[in-house]
SEROVO-965879 format. One record per residue (C-alpha): z, x, y. Coordinates in steps of 0.05 Angstrom, whole numbers. Layout:
N
Z, X, Y
...
REM end
This chain:
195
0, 0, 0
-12, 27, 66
29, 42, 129
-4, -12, 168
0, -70, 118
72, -47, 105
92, -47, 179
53, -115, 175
97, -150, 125
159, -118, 152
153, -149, 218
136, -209, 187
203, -212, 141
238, -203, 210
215, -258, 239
220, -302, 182
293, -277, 185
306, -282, 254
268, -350, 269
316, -400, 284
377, -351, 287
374, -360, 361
381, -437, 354
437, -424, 306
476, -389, 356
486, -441, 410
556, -473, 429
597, -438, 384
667, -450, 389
702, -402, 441
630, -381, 466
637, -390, 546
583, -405, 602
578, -399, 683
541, -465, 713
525, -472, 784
503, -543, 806
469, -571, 876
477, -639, 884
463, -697, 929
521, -752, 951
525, -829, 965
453, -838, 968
381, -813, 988
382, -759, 1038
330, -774, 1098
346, -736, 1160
298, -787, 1194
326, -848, 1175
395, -842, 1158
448, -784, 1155
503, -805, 1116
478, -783, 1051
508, -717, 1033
504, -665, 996
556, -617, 939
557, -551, 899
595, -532, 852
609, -482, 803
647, -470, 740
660, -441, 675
654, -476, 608
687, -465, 539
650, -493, 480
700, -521, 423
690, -539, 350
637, -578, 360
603, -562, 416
636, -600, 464
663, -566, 530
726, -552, 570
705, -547, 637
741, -518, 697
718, -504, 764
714, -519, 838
673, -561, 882
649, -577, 954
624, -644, 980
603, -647, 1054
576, -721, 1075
567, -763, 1145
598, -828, 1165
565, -867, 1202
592, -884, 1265
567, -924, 1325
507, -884, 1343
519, -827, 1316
560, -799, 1242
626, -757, 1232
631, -705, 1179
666, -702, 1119
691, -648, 1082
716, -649, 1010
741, -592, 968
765, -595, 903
784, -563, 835
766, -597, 770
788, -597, 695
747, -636, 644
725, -639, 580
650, -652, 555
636, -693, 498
561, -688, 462
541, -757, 460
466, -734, 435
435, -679, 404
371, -660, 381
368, -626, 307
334, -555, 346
396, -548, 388
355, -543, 445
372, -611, 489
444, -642, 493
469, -697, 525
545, -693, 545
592, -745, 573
656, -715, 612
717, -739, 639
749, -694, 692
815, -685, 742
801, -676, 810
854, -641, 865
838, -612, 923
826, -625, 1001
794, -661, 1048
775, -653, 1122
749, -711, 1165
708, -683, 1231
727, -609, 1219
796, -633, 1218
796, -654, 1292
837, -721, 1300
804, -733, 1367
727, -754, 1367
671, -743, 1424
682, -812, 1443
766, -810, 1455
775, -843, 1386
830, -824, 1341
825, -808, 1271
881, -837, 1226
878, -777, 1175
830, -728, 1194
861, -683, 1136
904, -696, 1076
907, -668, 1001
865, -719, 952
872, -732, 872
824, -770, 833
774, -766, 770
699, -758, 761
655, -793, 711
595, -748, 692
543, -753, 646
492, -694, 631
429, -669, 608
426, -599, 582
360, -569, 563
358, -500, 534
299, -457, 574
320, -394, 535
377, -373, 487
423, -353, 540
401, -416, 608
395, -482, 594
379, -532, 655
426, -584, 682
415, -659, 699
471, -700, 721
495, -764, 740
566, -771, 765
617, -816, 803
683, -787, 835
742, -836, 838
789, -800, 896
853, -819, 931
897, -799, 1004
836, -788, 1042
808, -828, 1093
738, -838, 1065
713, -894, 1013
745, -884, 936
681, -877, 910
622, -820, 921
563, -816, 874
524, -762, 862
460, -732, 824
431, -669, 823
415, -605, 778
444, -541, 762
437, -484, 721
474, -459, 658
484, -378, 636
514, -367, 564
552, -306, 559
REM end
């Protein structure tokens, strides 16, 4: 046999060995990821027609369990407008969250996973830069206070490569003791890196 058609069916085996390994390896219990997500809040943003749609980031590390469900902790910034009168007054949330990601769906190549999480939310929040006073002479009730709540989220992960997978999520934040609504929903994307 010669040293090419060895080489040949050496390569070959390797690949037949190694095909699928990849796929084998994904969200293995204590295997940990970095996700960064950009999302938009409380509606469609239009700087033309309306600016009380918002916008939040966040990012966070994940630790994949038995079964590839996550334990999620991170932090996260929502900034939004209120509308008010003729013009809108900021809003500032910050928070830290603690969840846990349940797969609800898989497909059989590992490579797309939808996950359903439950979090706790802490953190702070800032009404107009934390100015009581507005242009007009109004007064703020709370224009800063510490907030607790939840968030609902439910996620699409797609696998681009072994090591990112793509984000698409869905989520509603339940918060209390700050002075905007209770409720802020929010969709965006975000990006995944196994390590």
């Amino acid at each position: 046999m010669s040293a090419m058609k060895r080489n040949f069916i050496f390569i070959i085996l390797l690949l037949a060995l190694f095909t699928g390994q990849a796929e084998a390896q994904r969200r293995l219990p204590g295997m940990k990821a970095v996700r960064f997500t950009a999302e938009i809040a409380d509606g469609f943003y239009s700087r033309a027609d309306r600016h009380d749609a918002g916008y939040a980031f966040s990012l966070a590390v994940a630790t994949y369990t038995k079964k590839g469900n996550q334990w999620v902790f991170g932090c996260e910034m929502l900034q939004r407008n209120n509308p008010y009168r003729n013009t809108y007054v900021p809003l500032s949330q910050y928070t830290g969250e603690g969840g846990y990601y349940h797969t609800i769906l898989s497909t059989s190549g590992k490579s797309f996973f939808l996950n359903l999480g439950a979090s706790a939310l802490l953190g702070y929040e800032a009404v107009n830069n934390g100015n009581r006073l507005l242009d007009d002479g109004a007064a703020l009730r709370k224009c800063e206070s510490f907030i607790y709540g939840g968030a609902v989220t439910l996620e699409a992960e797609g696998y681009l490569s072994d090591r990112i997978a793509l984000l698409i999520r869905l989520r509603e934040r339940f918060m209390w003791g700050g002075a905007s609504g209770r409720c802020h929903f929010q969709y965006g994307a975000g990006i995944k890196y196994i390590f």
